[in-house]
N, C-alpha and C positions, 0 to 999 in steps of 0.2 A: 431365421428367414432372411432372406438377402432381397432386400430392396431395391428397383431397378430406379425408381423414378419417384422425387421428391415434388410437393405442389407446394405452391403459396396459396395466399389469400384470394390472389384474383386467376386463379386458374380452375380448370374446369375439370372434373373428374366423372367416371361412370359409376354413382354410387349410391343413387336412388335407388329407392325399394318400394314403392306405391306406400308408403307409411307402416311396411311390416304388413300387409292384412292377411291375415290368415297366418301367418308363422308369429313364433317365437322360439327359433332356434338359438339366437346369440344367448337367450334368458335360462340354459337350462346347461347344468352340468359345467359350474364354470368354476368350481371349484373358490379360491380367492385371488382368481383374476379381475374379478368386479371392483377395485380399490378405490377407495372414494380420500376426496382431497377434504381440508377444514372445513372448505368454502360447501362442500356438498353435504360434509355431513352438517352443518350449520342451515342448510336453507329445505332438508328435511325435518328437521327441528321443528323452523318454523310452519312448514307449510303443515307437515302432520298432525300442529299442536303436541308436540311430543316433550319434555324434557331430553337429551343427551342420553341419559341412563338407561329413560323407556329406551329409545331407539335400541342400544346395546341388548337388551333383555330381547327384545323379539326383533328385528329389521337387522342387526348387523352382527359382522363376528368380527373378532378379532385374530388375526395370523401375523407371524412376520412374515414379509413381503422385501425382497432386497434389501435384507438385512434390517429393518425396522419394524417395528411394532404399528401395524397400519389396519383400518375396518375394510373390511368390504362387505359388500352385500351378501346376507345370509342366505342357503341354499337349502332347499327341505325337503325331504321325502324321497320318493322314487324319483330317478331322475336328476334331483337335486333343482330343481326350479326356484328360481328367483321365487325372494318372499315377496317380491311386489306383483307378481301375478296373479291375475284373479283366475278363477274357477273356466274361463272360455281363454285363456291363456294372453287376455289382455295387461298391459301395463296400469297400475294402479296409480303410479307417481308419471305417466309419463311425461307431464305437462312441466314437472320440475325436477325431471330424472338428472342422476350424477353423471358428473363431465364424458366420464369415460362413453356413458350407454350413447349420450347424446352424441361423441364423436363415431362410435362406430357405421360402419367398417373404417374408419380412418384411424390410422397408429401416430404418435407423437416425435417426430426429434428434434431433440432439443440444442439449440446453440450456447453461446453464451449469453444473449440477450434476446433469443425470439424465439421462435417453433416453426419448422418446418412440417410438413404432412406425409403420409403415406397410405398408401391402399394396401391391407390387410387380403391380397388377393385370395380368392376362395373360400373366407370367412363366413361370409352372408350366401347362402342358396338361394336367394332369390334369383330369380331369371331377366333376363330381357330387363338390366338396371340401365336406367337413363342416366344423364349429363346433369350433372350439379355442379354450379360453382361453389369452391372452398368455403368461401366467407359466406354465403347464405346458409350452408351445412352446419358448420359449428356456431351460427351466429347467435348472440344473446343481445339484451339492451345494453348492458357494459363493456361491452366486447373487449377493447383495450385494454383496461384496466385488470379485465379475468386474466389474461394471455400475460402479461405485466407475474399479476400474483403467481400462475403455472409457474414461468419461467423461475421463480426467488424461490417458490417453494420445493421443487428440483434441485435447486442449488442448494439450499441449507441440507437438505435429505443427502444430497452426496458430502457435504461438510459434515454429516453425524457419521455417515459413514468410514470416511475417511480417518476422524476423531477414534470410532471402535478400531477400527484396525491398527492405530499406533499401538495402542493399550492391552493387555493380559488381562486386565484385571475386569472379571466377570462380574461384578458386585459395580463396576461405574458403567458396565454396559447395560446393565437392568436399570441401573438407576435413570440413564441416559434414557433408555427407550421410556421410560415412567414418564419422566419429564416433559417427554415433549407432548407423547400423547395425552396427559393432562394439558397442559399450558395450549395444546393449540386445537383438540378436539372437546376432552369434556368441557376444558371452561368456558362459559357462553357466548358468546357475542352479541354487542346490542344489535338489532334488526335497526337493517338501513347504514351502519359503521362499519361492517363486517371488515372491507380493505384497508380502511386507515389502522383499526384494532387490528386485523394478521400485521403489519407495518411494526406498530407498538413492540408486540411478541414476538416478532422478528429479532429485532435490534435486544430485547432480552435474553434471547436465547441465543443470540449470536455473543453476547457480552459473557458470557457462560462459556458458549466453545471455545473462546479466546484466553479463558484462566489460567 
């Protein structure tokens, strides 16, 4: 897809959709495009009351995903729909859905230190989309601080990358994808530390790539 035109934070895009009513087209047949970051599969956890594991067993699957071993949202049935929709094609988590859902239709690029935005043009079918500014679209209460982890957590993913592709050796590439997706998905995080804790296991798995 070639992108004509990148947004910041304070600019204005046509990418309203009256809140989805009546669709959920973005929610069905996505195959493991739906890929969810630590921070998302963590704050599923808590909100589900879920342990990590439940989640894995019924809400998420696992694929490689550009080259790593990453969840995404699991797809079921005819169609393949989102396991978080309900029976009238509602969002069940919408209120604490994963980054991605919550950016769409907006796509990611990423710098060395920030993210730039784009419009996934003719992604979303809704009609007659109004004028949203960037930062009320993506906005959360931590906002900074998310876009902060995004960017580090990008970075280390292209540092595991770049690490398999020196290497032949198949046995430290599984090992490698094991690793991380225990250390930074299954193992917990306390509720409320989740940024300082990814920071911790950063710099440990970064002490690792460096060996």
């Amino acid at each position: 897809m070639e992108v004509t035109k990148y947004y910041t934070l304070q600019d204005m895009a046509r990418i309203g959709c009256n809140d989805c009513k009546g669709c959920h087209a973005c929610c069905r047949g996505m195959g493991d495009r739906v890929v969810l970051t630590p921070y998302d599969v963590h704050v599923l956890s808590i909100q589900l009351g879920l342990t990590v594991d439940e989640l894995f067993a019924e809400w998420l699957q696992l694929t490689i995903v550009d080259g790593l071993l990453q969840p995404s949202m699991a797809m079921n049935g005819v169609g393949e729909r989102c396991h978080a929709l309900d029976e009238s094609g509602r969002c069940r988590i919408h209120a604490f859905r994963p980054s991605i859902c919550r950016l769409f239709p907006l796509g990611r690029q990423y710098t060395e230190d920030s993210i730039q935005y784009f419009v996934l043009e003719e992604a979303c079918p809704a009609a007659q989309k109004t004028k949203v500014k960037i930062s009320k679209w993506v906005e959360r209460p931590e906002f900074k601080e998310h876009e902060t982890f995004l960017v580090q957590w990008h970075a280390f993913k292209k540092k595991c990358m770049t690490r398999m592709s020196e290497s032949d050796d198949l046995d430290y590439h599984r090992q490698l994808l094991m690793y991380v997706l225990q250390l930074f998905y299954r193992k917990p995080y306390t509720e409320g530390a989740f940024y300082a804790e990814f920071l911790e296991r950063l710099a440990e798995a970064g002490e690792i790539l460096e060996a």
